[in-house]
C-alpha positions as CSV (number, residue, x, y, z in Angstrom):
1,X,124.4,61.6,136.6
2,X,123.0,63.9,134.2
3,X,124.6,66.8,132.0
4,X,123.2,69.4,129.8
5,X,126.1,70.0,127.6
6,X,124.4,71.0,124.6
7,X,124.1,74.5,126.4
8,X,127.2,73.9,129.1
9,X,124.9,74.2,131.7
10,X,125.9,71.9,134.3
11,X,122.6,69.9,135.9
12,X,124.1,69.5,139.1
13,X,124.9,73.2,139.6
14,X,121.0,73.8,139.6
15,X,119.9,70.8,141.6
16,X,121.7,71.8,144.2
17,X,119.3,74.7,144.5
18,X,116.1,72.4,145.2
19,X,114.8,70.1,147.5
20,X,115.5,66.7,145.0
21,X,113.2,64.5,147.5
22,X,110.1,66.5,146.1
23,X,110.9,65.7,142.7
24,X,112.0,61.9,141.2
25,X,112.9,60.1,138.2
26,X,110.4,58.4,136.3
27,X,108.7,58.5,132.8
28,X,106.0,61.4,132.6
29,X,102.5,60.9,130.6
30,X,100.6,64.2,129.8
31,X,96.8,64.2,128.6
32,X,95.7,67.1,127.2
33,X,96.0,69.0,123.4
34,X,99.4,69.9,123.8
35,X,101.6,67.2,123.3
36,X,103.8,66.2,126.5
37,X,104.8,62.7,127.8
38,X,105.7,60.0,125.3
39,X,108.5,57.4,126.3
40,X,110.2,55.0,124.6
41,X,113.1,52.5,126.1
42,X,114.7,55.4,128.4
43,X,113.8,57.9,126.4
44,X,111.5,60.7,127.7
45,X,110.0,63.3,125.8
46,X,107.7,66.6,126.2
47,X,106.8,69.4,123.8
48,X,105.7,72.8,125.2
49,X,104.0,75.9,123.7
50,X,105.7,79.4,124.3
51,X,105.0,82.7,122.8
52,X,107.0,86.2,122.4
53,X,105.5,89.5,121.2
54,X,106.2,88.5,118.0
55,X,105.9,84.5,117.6
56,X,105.0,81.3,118.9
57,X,107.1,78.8,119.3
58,X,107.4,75.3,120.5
59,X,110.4,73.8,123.1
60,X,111.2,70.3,122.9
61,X,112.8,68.7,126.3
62,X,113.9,65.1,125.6
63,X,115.9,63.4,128.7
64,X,117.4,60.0,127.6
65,X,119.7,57.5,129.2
66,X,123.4,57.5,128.1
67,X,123.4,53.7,128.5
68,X,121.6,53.5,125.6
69,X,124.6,54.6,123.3
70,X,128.1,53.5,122.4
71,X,130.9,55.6,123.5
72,X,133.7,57.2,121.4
73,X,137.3,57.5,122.0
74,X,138.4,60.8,121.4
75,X,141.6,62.5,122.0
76,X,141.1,63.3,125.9
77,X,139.1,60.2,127.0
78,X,135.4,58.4,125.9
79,X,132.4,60.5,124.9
80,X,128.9,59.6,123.5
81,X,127.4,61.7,120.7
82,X,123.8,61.9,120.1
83,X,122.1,62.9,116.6
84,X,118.3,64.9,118.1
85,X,116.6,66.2,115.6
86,X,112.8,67.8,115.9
87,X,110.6,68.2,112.7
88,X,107.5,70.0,112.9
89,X,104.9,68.6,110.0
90,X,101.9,70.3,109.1
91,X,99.2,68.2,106.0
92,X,100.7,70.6,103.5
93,X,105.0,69.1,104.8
94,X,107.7,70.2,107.0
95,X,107.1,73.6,108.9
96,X,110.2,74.0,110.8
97,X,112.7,71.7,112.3
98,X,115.8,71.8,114.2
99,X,119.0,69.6,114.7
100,X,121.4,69.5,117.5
101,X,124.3,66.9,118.5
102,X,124.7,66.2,122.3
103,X,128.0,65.8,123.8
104,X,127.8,63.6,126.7
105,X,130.6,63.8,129.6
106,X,134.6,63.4,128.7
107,X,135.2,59.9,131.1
108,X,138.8,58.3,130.9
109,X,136.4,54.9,131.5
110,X,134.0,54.0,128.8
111,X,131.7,52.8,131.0
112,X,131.3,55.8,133.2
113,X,130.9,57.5,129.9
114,X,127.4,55.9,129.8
115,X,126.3,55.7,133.1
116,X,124.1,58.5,133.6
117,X,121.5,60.7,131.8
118,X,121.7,63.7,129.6
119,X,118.9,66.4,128.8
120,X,118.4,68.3,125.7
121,X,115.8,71.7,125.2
122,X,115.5,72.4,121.1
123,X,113.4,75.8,120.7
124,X,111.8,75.7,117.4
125,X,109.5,78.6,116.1
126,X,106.1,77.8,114.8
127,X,102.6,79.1,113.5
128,X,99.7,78.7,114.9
129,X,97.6,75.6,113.6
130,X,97.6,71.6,114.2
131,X,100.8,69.9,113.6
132,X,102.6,66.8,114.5
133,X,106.0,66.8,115.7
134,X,108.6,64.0,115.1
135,X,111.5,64.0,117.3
136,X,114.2,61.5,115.8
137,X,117.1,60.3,118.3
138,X,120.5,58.9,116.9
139,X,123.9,57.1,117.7
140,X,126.4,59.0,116.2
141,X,128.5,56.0,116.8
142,X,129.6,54.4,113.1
143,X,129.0,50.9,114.1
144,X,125.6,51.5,116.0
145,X,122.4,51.6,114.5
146,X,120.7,52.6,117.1
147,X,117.8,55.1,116.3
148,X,114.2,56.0,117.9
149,X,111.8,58.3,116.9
150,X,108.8,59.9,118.9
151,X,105.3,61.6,117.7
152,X,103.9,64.2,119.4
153,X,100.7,66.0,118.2
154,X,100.1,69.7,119.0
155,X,98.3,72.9,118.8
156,X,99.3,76.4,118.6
157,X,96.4,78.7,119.8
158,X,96.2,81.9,117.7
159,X,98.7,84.6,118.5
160,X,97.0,87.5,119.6
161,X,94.6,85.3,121.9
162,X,95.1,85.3,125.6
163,X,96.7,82.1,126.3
164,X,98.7,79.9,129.3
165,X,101.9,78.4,128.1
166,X,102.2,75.0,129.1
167,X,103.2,75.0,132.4
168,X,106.0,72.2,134.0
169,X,107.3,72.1,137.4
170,X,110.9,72.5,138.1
171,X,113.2,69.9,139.2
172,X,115.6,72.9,139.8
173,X,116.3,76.6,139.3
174,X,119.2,79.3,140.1
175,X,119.8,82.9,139.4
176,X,121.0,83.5,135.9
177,X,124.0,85.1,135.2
178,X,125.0,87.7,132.7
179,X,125.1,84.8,130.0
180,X,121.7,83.9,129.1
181,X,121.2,80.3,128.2
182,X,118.0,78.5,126.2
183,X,117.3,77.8,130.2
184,X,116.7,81.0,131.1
185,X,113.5,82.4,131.9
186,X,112.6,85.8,134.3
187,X,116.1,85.9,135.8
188,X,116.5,82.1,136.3
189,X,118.0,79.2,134.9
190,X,115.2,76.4,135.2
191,X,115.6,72.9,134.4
192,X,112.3,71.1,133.1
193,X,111.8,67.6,134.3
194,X,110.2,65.4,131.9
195,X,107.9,63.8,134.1
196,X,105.2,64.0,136.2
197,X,105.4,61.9,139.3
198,X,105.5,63.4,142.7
199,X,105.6,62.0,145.9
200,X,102.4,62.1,148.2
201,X,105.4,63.3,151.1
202,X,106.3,66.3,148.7
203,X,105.5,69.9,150.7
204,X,105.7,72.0,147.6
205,X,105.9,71.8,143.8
206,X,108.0,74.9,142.1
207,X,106.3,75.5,138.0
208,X,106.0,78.2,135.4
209,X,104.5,79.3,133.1
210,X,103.6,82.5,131.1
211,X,100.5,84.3,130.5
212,X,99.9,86.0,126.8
213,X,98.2,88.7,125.8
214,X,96.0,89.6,128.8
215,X,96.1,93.8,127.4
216,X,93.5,92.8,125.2
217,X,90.8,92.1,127.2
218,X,91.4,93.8,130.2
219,X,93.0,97.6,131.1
220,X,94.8,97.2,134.3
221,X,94.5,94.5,137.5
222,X,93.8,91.3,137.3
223,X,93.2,88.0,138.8
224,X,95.4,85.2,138.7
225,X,94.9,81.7,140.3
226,X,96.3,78.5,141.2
227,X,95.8,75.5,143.0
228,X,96.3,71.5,142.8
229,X,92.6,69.9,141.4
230,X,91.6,66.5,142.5
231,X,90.8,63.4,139.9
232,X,87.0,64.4,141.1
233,X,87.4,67.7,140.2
234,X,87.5,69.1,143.6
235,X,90.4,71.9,144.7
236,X,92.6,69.8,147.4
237,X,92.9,71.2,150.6
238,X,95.6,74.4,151.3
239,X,96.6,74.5,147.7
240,X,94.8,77.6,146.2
241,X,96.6,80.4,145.5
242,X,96.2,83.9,144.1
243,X,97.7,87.0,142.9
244,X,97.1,90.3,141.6
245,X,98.5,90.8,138.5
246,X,98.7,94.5,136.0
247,X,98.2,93.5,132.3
248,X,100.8,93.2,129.8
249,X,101.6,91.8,126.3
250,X,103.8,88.9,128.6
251,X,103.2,88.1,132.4
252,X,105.3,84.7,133.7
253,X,104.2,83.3,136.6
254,X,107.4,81.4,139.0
255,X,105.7,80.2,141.9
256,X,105.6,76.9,144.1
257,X,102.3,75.4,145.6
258,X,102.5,73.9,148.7
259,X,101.2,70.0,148.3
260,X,98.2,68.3,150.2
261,X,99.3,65.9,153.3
262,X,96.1,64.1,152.3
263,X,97.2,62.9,148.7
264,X,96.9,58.7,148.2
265,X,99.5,56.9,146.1
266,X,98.3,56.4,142.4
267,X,95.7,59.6,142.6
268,X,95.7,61.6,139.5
269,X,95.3,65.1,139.8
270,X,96.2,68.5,137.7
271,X,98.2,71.9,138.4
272,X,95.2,74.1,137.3
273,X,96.5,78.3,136.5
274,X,93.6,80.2,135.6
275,X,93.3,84.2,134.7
276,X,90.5,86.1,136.0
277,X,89.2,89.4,135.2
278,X,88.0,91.6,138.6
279,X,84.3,90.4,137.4
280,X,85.6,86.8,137.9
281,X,85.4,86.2,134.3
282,X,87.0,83.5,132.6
283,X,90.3,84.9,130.5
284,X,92.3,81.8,130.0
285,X,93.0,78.7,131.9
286,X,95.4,75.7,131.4
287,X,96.5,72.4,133.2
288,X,99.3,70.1,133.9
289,X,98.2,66.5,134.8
290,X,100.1,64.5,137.3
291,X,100.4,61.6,139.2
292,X,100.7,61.3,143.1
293,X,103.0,58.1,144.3
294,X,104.4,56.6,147.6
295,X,108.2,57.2,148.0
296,X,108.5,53.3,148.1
297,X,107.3,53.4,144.3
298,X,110.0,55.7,143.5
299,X,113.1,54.6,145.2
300,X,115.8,53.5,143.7
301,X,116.6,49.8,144.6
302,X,120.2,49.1,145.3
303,X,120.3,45.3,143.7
304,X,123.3,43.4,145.3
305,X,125.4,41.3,143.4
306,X,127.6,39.7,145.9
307,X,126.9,42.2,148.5
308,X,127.6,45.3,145.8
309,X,125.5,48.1,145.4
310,X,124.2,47.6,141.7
311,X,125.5,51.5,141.0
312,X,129.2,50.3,142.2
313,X,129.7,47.8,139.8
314,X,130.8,49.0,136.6
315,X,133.7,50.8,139.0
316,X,136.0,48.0,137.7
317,X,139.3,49.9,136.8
318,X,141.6,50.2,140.3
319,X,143.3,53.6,139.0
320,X,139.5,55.5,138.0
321,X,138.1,53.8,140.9
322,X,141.0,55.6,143.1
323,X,140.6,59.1,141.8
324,X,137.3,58.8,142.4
325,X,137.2,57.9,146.0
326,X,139.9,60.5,146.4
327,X,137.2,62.9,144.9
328,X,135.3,62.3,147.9
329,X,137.4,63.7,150.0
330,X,135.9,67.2,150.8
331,X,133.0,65.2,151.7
332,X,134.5,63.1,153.8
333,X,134.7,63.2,157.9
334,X,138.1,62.9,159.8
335,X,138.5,59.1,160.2
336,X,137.3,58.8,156.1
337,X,139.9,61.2,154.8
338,X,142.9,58.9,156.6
339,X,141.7,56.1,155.5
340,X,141.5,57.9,151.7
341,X,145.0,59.2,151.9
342,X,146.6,56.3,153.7
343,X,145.5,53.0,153.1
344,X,142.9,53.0,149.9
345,X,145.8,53.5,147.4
346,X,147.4,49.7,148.3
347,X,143.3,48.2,148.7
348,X,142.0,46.0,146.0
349,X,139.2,47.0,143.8
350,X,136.5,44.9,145.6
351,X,137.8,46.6,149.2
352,X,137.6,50.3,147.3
353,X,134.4,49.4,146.2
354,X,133.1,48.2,149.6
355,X,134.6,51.6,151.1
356,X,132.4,53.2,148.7
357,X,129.0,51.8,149.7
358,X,129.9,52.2,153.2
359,X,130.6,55.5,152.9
360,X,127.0,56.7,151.1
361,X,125.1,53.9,153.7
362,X,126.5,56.2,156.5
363,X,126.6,59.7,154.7
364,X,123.0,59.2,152.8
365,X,121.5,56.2,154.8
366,X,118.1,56.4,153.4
367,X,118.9,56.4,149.5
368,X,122.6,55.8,149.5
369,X,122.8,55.7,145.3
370,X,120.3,58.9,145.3
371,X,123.1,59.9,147.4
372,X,126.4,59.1,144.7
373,X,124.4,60.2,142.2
374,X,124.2,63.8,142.9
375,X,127.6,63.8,144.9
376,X,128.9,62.2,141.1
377,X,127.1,65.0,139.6
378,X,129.0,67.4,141.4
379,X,132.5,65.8,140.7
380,X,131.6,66.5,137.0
381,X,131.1,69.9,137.5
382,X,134.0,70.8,139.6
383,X,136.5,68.7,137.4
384,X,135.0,71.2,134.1
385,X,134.7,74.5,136.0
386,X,138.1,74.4,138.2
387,X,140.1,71.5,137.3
388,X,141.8,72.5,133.7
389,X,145.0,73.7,136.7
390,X,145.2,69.9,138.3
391,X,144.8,67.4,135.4
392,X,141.0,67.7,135.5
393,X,140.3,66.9,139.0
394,X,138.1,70.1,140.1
395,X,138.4,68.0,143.9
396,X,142.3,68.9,144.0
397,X,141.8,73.1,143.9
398,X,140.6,75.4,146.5
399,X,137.4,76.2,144.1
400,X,136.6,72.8,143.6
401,X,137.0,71.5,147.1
402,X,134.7,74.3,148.5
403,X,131.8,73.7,146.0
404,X,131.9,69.7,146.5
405,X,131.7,70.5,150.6
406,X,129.1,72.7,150.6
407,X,127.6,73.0,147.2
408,X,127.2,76.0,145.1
409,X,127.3,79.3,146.0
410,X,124.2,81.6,146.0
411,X,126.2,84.6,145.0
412,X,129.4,84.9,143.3
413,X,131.6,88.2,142.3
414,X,133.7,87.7,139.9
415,X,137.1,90.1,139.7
416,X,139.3,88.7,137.2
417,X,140.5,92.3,135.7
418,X,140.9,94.4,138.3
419,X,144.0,96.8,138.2
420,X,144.7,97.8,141.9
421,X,144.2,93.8,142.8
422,X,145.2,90.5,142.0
423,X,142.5,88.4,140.2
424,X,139.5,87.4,143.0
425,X,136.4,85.5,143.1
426,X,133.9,86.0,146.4
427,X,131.4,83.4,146.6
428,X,128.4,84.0,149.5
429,X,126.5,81.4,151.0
430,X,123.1,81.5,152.7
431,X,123.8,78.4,154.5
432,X,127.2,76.6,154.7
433,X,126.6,73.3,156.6
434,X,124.9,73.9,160.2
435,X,126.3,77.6,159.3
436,X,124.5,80.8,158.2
437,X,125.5,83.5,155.9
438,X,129.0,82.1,154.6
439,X,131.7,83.6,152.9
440,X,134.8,82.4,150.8
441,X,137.4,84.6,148.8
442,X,139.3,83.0,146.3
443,X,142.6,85.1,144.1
444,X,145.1,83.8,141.7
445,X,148.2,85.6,143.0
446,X,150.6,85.3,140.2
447,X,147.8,86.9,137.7
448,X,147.8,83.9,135.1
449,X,145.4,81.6,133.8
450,X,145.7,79.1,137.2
451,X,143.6,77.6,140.0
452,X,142.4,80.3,142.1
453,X,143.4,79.7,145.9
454,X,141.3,80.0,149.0
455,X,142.8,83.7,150.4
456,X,140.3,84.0,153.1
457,X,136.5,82.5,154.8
458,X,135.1,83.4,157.7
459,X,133.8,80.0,157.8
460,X,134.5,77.8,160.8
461,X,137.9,75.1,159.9
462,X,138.5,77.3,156.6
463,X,141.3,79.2,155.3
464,X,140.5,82.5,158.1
465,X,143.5,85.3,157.2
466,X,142.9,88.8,158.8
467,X,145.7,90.2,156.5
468,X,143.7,89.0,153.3
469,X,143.2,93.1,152.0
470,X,147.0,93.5,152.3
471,X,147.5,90.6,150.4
472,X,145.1,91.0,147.8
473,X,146.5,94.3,146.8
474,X,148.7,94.3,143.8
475,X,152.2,93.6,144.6
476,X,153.2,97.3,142.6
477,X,150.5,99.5,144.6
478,X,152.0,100.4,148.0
479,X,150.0,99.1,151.3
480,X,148.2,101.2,152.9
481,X,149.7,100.7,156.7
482,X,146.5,102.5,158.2
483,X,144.0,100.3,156.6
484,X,146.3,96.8,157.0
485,X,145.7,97.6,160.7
486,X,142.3,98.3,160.7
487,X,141.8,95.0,158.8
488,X,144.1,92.8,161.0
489,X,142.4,94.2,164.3
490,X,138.8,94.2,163.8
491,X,138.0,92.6,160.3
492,X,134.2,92.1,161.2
493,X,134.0,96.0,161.8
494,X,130.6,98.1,160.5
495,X,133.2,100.7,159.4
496,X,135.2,99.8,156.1
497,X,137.9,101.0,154.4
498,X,135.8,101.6,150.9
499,X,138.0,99.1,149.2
500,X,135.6,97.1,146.7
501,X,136.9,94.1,148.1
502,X,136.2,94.4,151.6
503,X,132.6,96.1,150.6
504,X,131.9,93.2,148.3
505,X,133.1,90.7,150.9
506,X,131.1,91.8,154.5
507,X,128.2,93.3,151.6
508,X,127.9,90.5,148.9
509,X,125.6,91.0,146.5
């Protein structure tokens, strides 16, 4: 499992958007004279050089293992709290710095309170010049003493040079929303991983980065290029490519790069970007080392004690051990869901934990824990974003159920104050399942602060109601019999009746 909730930006909300078999979960080391890549006891850290029109500044992504900490007890369940601070030192003292505390996940078991991963970005502005960057980590715990601290050299270039930021590949990305976060970057939330492994099987890597101050040397097009360099030096096969780009103060570059079939386990090799000007001059070129590995390498052993997944067993509480198989429920096929709402509530905790590994050996057969991992991830988010009407269990709502079967949406409107309606939610999907082009309209009929309910879908085994306009309408306005009809007898029609709704629901956008 792992959170961001220094910015309540929910990780598995964006790795739901990417292909998570390109991408894995091991330390990353970074060569270079920006400082990236230093480790320490499940601990990773990077630093990264940014710019704006009117600074430079550095961002410091630090990943670490919640296991590592001692859980609180607060008023609604167990919680770890994480002291991160970042001071940037220059020969002459402190430059900058800046302090945040992490809230991991609310758990009612102190154990699953530690049992995944949180990630942290602190943004911290700098001049140019040599410095060295000490990023301290702490239990805020009063009877740990648990502390680690991490040195990181680097260099920012001068500001009006034209310069690469440091480039890192994406472990996932979504459109951003009206509320910017730290995260966002050129309409997206991206999430950083802070590591540089990739699997020789990977078809693509997705990075960024952001070229600066290309104006000054050139007047208009440009070159810009790309590919994945050898530990020779050589370009690898089918991974160069380029683009035309017109100068500006700022130009980001959000692309992926398809990955060589040819690639050996334990090969280093670098994601080169390069500027050009049209006379195939040299403007500014930077690189992101990595490391090619076999899949074997990188999956995640299941260690059996007693014939139990090693993930299962700190699942020793009956009652959180039943709400959470009970959470898997929109996952869940026919013969699974009868056996969840019939017999698992009487089983023992060893027979609900053996359900549990059966289930992810036949649902994710080739990395069952990979598999509960991101399914767990999931949970989390739906029990924050929908479950405040149902006790916290986001599982138990309409909202909740529909993102844990088929993930998130890749469109959502959001109607909440609309005066001619009740409060409604459409959420489009480009692929539902086997399905294509998806859509699901939720509305909180009695206009208070309560779990939206599923109105209608046209999604095969869903909620499908061809009187859903009608009922949508505020219960004051008076229907419209004409356009009821319309609705009820042809409700995939070209012609509309130029209700937002109905526009926004056969038109999302």
């Amino acid at each position: 499992m792992r959170y961001i909730y220094a910015y309540q930006l929910q990780r598995e909300y964006l790795c739901s958007m990417i292909q998570r078999t390109l991408y894995t979960w091991l330390t990353l080391s970074f060569w270079g004279v920006f400082a990236m890549g230093q480790a320490q006891s499940g601990i990773d850290c990077d630093v990264l050089r940014f710019q704006t029109m009117e600074a430079s500044f550095i961002e410091v992504h630090i990943e670490f293992d919640g296991s590592l900490f001692r859980p609180l007890q607060e008023p609604d369940g167990w919680q770890t709290k994480v002291q991160i601070e970042a001071v940037v030192r220059s020969s002459e003292g402190i430059i900058n710095y800046g302090k945040t505390q992490v809230l991991g996940p609310v758990s009612a078991d102190s154990l699953l309170a530690v049992a995944g991963t949180q990630f942290h970005l602190e943004r911290i502005e700098v001049p140019s010049g040599v410095f060295n960057v000490t990023v301290t980590i702490a239990d805020s715990h009063p009877n740990s003493n648990f502390q680690k601290a991490l040195n990181l050299p680097v260099q920012i270039p001068v500001l009006d040079q034209p310069s690469w930021s440091d480039p890192f590949i994406l472990e996932a990305f979504a459109p951003s929303d009206d509320e910017l976060t730290p995260l966002s970057r050129s309409g997206y939330e991206m999430l950083p991983i802070t590591h540089a492994e990739i699997i020789t099987e990977a078809e693509k890597i997705q990075f960024y980065s952001e070229l600066y101050n290309v104006h000054e040397v050139v007047d208009s097009m440009f070159l810009v290029s790309c590919w994945i360099e050898g530990s020779e030096g050589q370009v690898l096969p089918g991974t160069r490519r380029f683009f035309r780009k017109v100068a500006a103060p700022i130009i980001p570059l959000f692309t992926s790069i398809p990955m060589p079939n040819t690639g050996q386990p334990k090969e280093a090799v670098s994601l080169v970007v390069q500027a050009l000007t049209r006379e195939n001059q040299l403007i500014s070129e930077n690189r992101l080392p990595f490391q090619l590995v076999s899949p074997t390498s990188l999956a995640i052993k299941n260690d059996y004690v007693s014939g139990l997944p090693s993930y299962l067993q700190f699942f020793t509480d009956s009652l959180t051990l039943l709400q959470h198989i009970r959470d898997h429920q929109p996952r869940a096929d026919a013969s699974q869901r009868k056996t969840i709402n019939g017999t698992i509530e009487g089983a023992e905790v060893d027979q609900m934990q053996a359900f549990l590994a059966h289930f992810w050996e036949q649902y994710s057969p080739e990395s069952p824990e990979m598999g509960w991992r991101e399914y767990t991830r999931a949970i989390a988010y739906a029990d924050s974003s929908y479950g405040a009407c149902r006790n916290g269990h986001g599982a138990e709502t309409d909202m909740g159920y529909i993102y844990l079967r088929y993930g998130p949406p890749n469109t959502v409107v959001k109607r909440h104050n609309e005066t001619d309606y009740y409060p409604y939610e459409i959420w489009h999907y480009h692929r539902a399942g086997p399905f294509t082009n998806k859509r699901f309209l939720f509305f909180s009929p009695h206009m208070v602060a309560e779990c939206f309910t599923l109105l209608h879908s046209d999604m095969l085994g869903e909620v499908q109601n061809s009187d859903w306009l009608h009922q949508l309408r505020n219960r004051e306005n008076r229907l419209r019999v004409t356009d009821s009809q319309l609705n009820r007898l042809n409700p995939r029609r070209d012609t509309f009746s130029g209700e937002e709704p109905e526009d926004l629901f056969f038109n999302p956008r």
